[in-house]
N, C-alpha and C positions, 0 to 999 in steps of 0.2 A: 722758639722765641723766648720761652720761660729759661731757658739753660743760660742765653746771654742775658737775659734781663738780672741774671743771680750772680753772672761774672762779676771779680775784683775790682773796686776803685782805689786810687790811693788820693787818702784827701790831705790836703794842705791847708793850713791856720794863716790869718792873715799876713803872717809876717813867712810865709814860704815853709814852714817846716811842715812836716809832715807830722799827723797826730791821730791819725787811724786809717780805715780801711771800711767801705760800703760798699754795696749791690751797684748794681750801675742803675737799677728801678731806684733808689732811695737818690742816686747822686742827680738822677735827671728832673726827679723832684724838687730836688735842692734848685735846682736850676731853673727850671720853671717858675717857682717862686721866689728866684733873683736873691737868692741866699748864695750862690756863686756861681763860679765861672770856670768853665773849660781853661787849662792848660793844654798847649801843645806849643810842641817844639819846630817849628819851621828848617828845613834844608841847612842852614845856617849856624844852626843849635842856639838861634834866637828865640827864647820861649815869647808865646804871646797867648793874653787870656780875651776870650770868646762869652758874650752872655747869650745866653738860651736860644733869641733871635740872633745870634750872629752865628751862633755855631750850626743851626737847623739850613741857615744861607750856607755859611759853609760845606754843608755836608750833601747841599744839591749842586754847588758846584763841582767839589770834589767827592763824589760818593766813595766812602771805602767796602771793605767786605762787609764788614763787623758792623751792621746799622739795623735799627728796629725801623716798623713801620707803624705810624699812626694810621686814623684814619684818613690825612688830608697827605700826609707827605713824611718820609725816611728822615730818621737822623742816625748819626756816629754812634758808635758808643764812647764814651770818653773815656781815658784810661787816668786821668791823673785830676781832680777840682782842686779849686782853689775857694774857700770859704771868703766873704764879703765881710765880716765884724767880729769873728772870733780870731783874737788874737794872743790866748791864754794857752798852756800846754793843759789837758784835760786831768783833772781830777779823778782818779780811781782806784777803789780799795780794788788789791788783790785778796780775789773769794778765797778761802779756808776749805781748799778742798783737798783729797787727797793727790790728786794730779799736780796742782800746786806746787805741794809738798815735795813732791819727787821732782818737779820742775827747779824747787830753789835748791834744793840739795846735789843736785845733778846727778840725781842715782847713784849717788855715793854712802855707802855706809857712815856715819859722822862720827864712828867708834875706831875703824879700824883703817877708813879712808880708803877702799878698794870698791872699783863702780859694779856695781851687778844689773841684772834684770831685773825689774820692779816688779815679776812672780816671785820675787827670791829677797823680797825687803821687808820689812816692816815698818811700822809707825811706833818708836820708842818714847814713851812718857820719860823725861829726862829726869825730873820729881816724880816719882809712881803716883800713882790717882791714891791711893788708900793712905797718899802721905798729904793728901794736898795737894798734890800736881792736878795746875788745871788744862784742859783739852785746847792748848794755843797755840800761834806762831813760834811764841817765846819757851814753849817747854813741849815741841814735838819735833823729831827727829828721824831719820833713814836710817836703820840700823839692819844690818844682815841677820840671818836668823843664828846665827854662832856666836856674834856680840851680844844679838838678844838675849841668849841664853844663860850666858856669861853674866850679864848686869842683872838678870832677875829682876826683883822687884826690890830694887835697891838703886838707892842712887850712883852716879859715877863714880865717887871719891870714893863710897863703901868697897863696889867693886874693884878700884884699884883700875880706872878706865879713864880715857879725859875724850873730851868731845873736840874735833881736829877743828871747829867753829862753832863759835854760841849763836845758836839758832834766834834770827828776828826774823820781824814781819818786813816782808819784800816790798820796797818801795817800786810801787807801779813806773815805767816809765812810756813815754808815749810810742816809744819806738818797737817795745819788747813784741807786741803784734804783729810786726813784719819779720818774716823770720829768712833773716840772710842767705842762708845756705838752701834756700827754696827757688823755684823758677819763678819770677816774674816777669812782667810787662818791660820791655825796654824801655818805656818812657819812665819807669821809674827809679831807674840804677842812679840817677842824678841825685834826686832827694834821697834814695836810700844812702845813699854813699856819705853824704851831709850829715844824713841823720847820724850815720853810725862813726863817722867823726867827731860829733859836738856830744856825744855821753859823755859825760861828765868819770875821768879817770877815777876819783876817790869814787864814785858811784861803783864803777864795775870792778875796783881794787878794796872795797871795802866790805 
């Protein structure tokens, strides 16, 4: 029961987008407390939303496999909520970690532009630390260990190198957590597919 109660939810903001991703124990919470509501899609692909009580009647009408038991009676798990008052895209710095880093870089050396295996990279101070370079978004970079070598402790112009992209800090976007080329839920190929239409082009072109 613990394995499905950790399975994926995809949640949706009042206005249908999608803008993360919970436990099905956290989304049934939500539900419970009439913070939202069950999606599903009917025979029809007419979606229709379900609160707490309708969906718990639902799910003794229609039992599926995928259902917990309380102690008085089963319900579904739901694969897709719908949030009741959040109608905002979420707010969220991307952490400064090194995973990150190799995430916005895409494993690509940012000196010579060839993607390696992130055993085989480093974290290059674009300003060296002993010049001032400070440990940031704006002055850290994927560099192979033969560019590294090459730049030393010296900046790019010294070395006669240019950076294939001036390294910023990654604007979070609500969608970056669901990750396309991964198995999901059929119920959710609709909002995904929404989602990953409405990114904004200068976003993913910039």
């Amino acid at each position: 029961m613990s394995a499905l109660l950790n399975q994926p939810v995809l949640v949706l903001n009042r206005l249908w987008q999608a803008v993360n991703i919970c436990t099905v124990r956290r989304a049934l919470v939500l539900l419970f407390q009439g913070h939202a509501q069950v999606v599903w899609a009917s025979e029809g692909g007419v979606y229709q939303t379900f609160s707490f009580r309708e969906w718990r009647d639902f799910s003794q009408e229609r039992p599926g496999e995928e259902s917990v038991r309380s102690v008085s009676f089963r319900i579904r798990i739901p694969r897709v909520i719908l949030l009741l008052v959040f109608d905002r895209m979420p707010r969220k710095e991307v952490k400064f970690t090194r995973h990150n880093i190799f995430e916005r870089d895409k494993n690509t050396c940012q000196y010579c532009g060839k993607v390696f295996d992130r055993k085989d990279l480093n974290l290059d101070h674009v300003i060296p630390r002993d010049r001032g370079g400070p440990t940031t978004w704006e002055n850290i970079v994927c560099s192979c260990v033969a560019c590294n070598a090459k730049k030393g402790n010296r900046t790019p112009e010294e070395a006669g190198m240019r950076l294939i992209r001036r390294p910023r800090r990654p604007k979070w976007r609500p969608f970056v957590q669901v990750n396309f080329g991964a198995p999901c839920h059929e119920s959710w190929r609709h909002f995904i597919d929404v989602a990953y239409w409405n990114v904004e082009l200068r976003e993913e072109l910039g």
